[in-house]
N, C-alpha and C positions, 0 to 999 in steps of 0.2 A: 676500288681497283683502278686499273689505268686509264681506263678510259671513260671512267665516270670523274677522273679529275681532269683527263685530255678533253672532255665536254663542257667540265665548267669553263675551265680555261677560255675554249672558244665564247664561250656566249660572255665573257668578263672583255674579251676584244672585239666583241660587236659580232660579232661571227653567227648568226644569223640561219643561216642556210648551211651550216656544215655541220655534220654529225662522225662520230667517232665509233666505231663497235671495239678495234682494237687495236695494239698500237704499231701493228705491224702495217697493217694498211691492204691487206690481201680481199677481194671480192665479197664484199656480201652488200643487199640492198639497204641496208639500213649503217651504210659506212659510204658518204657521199661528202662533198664539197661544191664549189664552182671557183670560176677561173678565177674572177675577183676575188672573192674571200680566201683564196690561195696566195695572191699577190697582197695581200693584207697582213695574212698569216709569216709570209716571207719578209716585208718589214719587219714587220716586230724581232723575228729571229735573228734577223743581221744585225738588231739593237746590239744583241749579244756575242760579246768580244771575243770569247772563247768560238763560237758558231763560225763567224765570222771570215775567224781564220782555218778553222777546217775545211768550208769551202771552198774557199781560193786556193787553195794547195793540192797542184797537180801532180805528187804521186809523195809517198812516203815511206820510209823502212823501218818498219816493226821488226820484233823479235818473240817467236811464238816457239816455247817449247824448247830452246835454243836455238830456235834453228831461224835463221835471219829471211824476212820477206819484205818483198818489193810490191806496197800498193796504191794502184795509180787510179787516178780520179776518173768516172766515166762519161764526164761531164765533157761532149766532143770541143766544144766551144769555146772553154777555159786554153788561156794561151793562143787560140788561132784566130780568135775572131777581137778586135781593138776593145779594148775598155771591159771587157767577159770579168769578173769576180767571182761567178758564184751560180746555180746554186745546187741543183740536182736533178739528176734525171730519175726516173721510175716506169714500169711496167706490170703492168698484172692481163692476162684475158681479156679480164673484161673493160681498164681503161686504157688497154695499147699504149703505143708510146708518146709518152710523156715526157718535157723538160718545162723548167724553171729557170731561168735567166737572170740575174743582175748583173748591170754595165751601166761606167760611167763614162763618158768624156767631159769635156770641160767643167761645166756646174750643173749640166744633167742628169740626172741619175734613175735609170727605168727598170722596173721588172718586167720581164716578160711573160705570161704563160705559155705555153703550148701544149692542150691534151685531145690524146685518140686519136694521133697519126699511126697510119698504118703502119710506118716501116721507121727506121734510125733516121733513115735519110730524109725522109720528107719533114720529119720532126728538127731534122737540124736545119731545112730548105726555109719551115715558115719559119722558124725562130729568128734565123736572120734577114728574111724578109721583113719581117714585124720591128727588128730592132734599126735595121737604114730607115725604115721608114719615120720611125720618132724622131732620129734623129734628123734627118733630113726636114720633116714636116713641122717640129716643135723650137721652140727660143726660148729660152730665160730669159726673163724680162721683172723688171722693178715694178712691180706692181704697186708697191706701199707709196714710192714717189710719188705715183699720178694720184694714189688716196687722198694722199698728204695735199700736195697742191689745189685738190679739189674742196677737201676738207676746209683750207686757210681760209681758201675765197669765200667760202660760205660762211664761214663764221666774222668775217671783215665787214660782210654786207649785212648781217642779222642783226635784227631788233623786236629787245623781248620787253615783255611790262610783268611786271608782278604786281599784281592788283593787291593793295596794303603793303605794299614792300617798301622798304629804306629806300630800295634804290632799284633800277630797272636792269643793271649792267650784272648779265651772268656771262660769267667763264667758264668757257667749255673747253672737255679734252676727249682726247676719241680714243676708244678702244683697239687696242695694237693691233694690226695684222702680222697673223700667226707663221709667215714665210717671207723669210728676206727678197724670194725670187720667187717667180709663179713661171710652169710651164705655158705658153701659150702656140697655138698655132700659128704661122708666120701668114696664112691668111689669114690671122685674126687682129693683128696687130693694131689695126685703126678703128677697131671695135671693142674698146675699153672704154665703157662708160661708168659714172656712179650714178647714186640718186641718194639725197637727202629727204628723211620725212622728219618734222621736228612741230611739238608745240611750241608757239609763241607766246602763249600768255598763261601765268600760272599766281597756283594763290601763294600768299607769304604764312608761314616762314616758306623758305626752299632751301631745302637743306643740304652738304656737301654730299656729291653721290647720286644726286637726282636723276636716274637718265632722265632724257629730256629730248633724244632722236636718236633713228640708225640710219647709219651708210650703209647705202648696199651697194657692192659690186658687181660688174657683170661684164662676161665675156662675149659678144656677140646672142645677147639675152640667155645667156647661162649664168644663174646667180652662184658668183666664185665664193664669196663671203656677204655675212652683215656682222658689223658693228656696232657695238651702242656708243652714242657719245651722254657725258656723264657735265654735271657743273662740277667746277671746283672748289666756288667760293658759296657762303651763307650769306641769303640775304632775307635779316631780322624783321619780323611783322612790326609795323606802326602801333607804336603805345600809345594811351594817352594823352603822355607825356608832348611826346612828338607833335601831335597835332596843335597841343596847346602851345609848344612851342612857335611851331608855324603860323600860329594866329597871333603872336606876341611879334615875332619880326614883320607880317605882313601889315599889323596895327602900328607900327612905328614906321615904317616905312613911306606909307600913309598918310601920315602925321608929318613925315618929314616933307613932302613932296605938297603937304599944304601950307605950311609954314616958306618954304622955299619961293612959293610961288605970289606970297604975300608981302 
């Protein structure tokens, strides 16, 4: 039925704490969510292009029966309030008034919750109290730059040994950061740090793909991301070959430096 697939659904997007009874959404105890897992639920929906545009559309004219109607969105917010998209308001007894908010300005883009205001009004009061305040309090900011730079230096100044290895010199690449931009708070700004944890010494072979350290990053010690950094190159274990080789040019070498000196 529907809401034993409106259930799988959830727990397949991590959804956790929300349960389904039916798909109308009317009062019973065992049909709950929370704010978060709402504003979870409302990403993924906006994923979807058809949704998308249904929200945002402040009123429309169907034709029912012949008879031609006008209907308009009850979303107060949509059109009055800067950057409003989306998304839905609801009501039932027992979770009072309710809105969901999407708005974007510049390269920000927030969902808002709001549930269990008593009246229209106070529902439409915090919503946009909630939403001056992101944007007023938050920045987009290039996160990956400061990775990146943090990343170089660290990898300019490292030095690794592979015990039996051809060669000591591994090549490392670090794992993408999964947003071109990160919200941050504009008193957080000077509080972007990383940390590097990495072995330095490993046995040969070491083969391409090894991790070998994570970055982590952090916002004023809130861990935003970690990354693995990974080698890129292969470096072959010492044959016997090799060694005997090494004893062949060190024995001439040798030889030359006694003769030379004679």
């Amino acid at each position: 039925n529907f809401s034993n697939l409106m259930n799988e659904k959830a727990l397949s997007l991590g959804l956790t704490n929300t349960h389904f009874v039916t798909p109308h959404g009317l009062d019973d105890d065992n049909h709950y969510t929370t704010a978060y897992e709402l504003a979870l639920l409302t990403k993924y929906a906006l994923e979807n292009k058809i949704f998308s545009e249904i929200v945002s559309t402040r009123n429309y004219s169907v034709t029912i029966n012949g008879n031609a109607k006008n209907i308009n969105n009850t979303n107060e917010l949509l059109g009055h309030l800067n950057g409003v998209y989306g998304v839905k308001t609801g009501f039932t007894n027992g979770a009072n008034r309710c809105l969901v908010t999407a708005c974007k300005r510049g390269d920000l883009d927030i969902i808002c919750i709001v549930l269990g205001a008593d009246t229209k009004s106070f529902r439409t009061q915090d919503s946009i109290k909630l939403i001056e305040y992101a944007f007023s309090a938050f920045e987009m900011v290039d996160i990956n730059s400061i990775i990146q730079r943090d990343f170089s230096e660290w990898r300019s100044l490292s030095l690794f040994f592979v015990n039996k290895g051809v060669s000591n010199h591994i090549q490392t690449n670090l794992e993408v950061f999964p947003f071109s931009k990160y919200p941050v708070n504009k008193t957080d700004l000077n509080n972007i740090v990383t940390n590097i944890s990495s072995s330095y010494v490993f046995e040969a072979p070491l083969l391409i793909q090894t991790k070998i350290g994570v970055l982590d990053c952090y916002i004023n010690d809130f861990k935003i991301c970690s990354l693995n950094i990974y080698s890129t190159n292969e470096i072959l274990k010492k044959s016997p070959f090799f060694y005997f080789n090494g004893f062949i040019k060190d024995y001439c070498a040798n030889l030359e430096k006694i003769f030379s000196s004679t």
